[in-house]
C-alpha positions in Angstrom: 23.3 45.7 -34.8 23.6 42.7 -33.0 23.8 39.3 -35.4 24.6 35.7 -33.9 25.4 32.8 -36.9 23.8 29.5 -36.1 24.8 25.9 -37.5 24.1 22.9 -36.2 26.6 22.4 -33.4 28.7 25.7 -33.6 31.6 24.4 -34.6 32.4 24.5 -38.2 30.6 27.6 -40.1 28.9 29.5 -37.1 32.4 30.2 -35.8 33.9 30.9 -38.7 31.5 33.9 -39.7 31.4 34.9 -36.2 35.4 35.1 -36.6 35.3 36.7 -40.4 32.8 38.9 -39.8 34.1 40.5 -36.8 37.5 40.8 -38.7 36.1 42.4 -41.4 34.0 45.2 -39.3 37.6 46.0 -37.9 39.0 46.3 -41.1 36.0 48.5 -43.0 36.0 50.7 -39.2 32.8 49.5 -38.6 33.9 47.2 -35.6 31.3 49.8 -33.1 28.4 49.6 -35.0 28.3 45.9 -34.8 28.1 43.2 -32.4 28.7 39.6 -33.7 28.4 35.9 -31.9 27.6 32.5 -32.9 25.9 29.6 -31.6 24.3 26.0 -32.1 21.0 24.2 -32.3 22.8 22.0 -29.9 24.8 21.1 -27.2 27.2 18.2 -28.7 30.3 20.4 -28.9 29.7 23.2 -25.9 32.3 24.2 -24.7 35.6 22.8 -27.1 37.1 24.7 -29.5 36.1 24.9 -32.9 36.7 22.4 -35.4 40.6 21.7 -36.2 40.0 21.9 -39.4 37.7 25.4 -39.3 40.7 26.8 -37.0 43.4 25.8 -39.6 41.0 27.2 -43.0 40.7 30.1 -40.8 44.0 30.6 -39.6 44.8 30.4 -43.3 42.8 33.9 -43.9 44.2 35.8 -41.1 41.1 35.1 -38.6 41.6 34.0 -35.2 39.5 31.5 -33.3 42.0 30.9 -30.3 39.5 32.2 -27.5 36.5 30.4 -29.1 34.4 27.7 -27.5 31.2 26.4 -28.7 28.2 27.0 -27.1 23.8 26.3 -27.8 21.9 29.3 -28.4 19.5 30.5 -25.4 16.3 32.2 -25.4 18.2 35.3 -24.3 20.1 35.0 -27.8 16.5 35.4 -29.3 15.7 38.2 -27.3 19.0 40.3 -27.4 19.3 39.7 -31.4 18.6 41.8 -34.2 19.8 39.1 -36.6 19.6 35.4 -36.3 21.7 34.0 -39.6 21.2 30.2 -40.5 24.0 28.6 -42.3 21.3 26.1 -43.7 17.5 25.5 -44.5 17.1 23.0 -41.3 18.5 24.8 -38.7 16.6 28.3 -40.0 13.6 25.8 -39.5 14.7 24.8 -36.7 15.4 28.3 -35.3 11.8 29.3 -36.3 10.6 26.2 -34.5 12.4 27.3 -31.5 11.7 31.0 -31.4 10.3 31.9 -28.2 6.9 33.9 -28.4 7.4 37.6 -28.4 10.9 37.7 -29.7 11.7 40.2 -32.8 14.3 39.3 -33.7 15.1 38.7 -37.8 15.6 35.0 -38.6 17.2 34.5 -41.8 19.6 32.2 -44.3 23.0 33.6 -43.9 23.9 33.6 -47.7 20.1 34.9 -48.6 18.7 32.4 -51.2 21.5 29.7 -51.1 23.0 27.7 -47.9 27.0 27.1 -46.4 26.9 23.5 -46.8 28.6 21.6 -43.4 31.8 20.8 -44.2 32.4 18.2 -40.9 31.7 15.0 -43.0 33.8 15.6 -46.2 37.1 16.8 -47.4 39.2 19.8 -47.0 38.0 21.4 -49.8 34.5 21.9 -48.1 36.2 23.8 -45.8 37.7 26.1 -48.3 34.2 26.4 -49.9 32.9 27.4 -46.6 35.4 30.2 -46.3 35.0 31.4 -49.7 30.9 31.8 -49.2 31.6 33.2 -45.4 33.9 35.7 -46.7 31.7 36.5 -49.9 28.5 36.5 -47.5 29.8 38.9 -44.4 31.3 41.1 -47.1 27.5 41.4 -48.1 26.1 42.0 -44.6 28.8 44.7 -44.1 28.1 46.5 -47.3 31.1 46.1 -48.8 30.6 43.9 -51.5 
């Protein structure tokens, strides 16, 4: 199953579930049956690291974002995709407004019914709410919880 996390710019919650999640497949064993990336609706951060701030709540939990580097999702992310997971309403609108014809891949809210508010504009303690949902959301999407 391949799954790529998309926020805005892919640099505070896309990275982070790409990081948790691909911590907790190694964990449960289940590293091989999965395949887990992130990426943003656009290109203001390609290329840096994550956000300071998403590095350190990370860091915190015992998941490692030292190779990361932002990037914008591609057409080839639609077509190589099983799973597309938004972190919010507007970018899984703006995902379906971007799908490319054809694709089949499953666009979809990351947490279901509710959204992983962006923590970039507020305090720390968004960023500890963000890990707390991430955590409680690829737990989920790995069956384990």
């Amino acid at each position: 199953m391949r799954v790529l996390f998309v926020d805005a710019g892919n640099y505070c919650r896309s990275p982070a579930a790409e990081a948790v999640a691909k911590t907790l497949a190694a964990r449960s064993g289940q590293a091989g049956q999965w395949r887990f990336g992130s990426a943003g609706l656009k290109d203001k951060h390609a290329g840096d690291t994550a956000d300071p701030r998403t590095i350190e709540a990370c860091g915190r939990r015992g998941y490692d974002l030292g190779d990361f580097r932002c990037r914008e999702i591609t057409e080839r992310d639609f077509l190589e995709s099983d799973l597309i997971l938004a972190m919010d309403q507007d970018n899984l609108a703006q995902l379906r407004a971007r799908r490319p014809a054809g694709t089949r891949a499953r666009i979809e809210l990351f947490l279901g019914d509710a959204e992983v508010p962006d923590p970039y504009y507020g305090e720390a303690d968004g960023f500890t709410l963000m890990m707390d949902q991430i955590e409680a959301g690829a737990r989920r999407l790995l069956g384990a919880g």
